[in-house]
C-alpha positions in Angstrom: -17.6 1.6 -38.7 -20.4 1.6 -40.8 -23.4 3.5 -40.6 -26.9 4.0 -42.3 -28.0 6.7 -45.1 -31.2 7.5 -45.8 -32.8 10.1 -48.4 -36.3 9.4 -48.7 -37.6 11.9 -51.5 -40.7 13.0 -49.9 -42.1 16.7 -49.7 -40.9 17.9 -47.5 -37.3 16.0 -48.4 -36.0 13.8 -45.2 -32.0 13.0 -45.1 -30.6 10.8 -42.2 -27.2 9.4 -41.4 -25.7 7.5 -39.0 -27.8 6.5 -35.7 -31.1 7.2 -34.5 -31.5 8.8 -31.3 -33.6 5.3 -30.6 -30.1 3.3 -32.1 -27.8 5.2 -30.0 -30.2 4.5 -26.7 -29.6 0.7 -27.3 -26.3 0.3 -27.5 -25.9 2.3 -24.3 -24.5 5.7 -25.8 -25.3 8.8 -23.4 -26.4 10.6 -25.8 -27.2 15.1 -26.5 -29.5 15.9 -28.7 -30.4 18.9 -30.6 -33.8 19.2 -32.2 -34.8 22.5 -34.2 -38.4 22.7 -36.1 -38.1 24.6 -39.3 -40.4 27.4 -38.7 -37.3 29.0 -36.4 -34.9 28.4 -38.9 -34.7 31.4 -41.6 -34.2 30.1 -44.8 -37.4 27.6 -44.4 -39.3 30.9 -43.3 -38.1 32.4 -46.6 -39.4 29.8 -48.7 -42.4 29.3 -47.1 -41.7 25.6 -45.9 -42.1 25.3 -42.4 -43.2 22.4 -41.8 -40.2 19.7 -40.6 -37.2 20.3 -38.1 -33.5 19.1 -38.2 -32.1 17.1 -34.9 -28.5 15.8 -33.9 -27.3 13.3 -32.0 -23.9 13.5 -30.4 -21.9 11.2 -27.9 -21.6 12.9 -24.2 -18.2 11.1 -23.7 -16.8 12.4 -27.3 -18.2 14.8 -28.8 -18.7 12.7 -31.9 -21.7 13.1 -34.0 -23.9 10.1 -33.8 -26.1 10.7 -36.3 -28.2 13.6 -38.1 -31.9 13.6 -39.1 -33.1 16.8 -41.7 -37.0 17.0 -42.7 -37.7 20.0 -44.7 -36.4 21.9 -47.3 -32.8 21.0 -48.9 -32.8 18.0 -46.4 -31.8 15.5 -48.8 -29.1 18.1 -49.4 -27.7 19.3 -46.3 -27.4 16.0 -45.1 -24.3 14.9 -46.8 -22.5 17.6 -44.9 -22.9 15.5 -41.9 -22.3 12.2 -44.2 -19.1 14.0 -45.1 -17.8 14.3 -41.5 -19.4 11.2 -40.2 
């Protein structure tokens, strides 16, 4: 199945992949959804950048990891974890 990748090189960076939790709405997923801001995550404390947050999407029935959304620092990064499992 294919699915969308975005890295948008912006300050702070922005990595997505896979659905939005808007995508996954329409075609009628029940969806859960995980949204942290950056100011409560550590590492963005340590550097400074708090500004941003990180959210998953995951399939009620499954389990499966929709899709995964990462603005702030090392976003364009971290995302291809989630590209990797996708």
């Amino acid at each position: 199945m294919p699915y969308s990748y975005l890295l948008l090189f912006t300050d702070p960076p922005l990595g997505r992949v896979g659905l939005t939790e808007k995508e996954a709405l329409a075609k009628g997923k029940r969806i859960l959804k995980a949204t942290r801001p950056m100011k409560s995550i550590n590492r963005a404390n340590e550097m400074g950048e708090i500004h941003g947050f990180a959210k998953l999407i995951v399939d009620a029935e499954t389990d499966l990891i929709l899709g995964a959304s990462i603005l702030g620092p090392g976003g364009d990064e971290i995302i291809n974890m989630f590209a990797a499992i996708k």
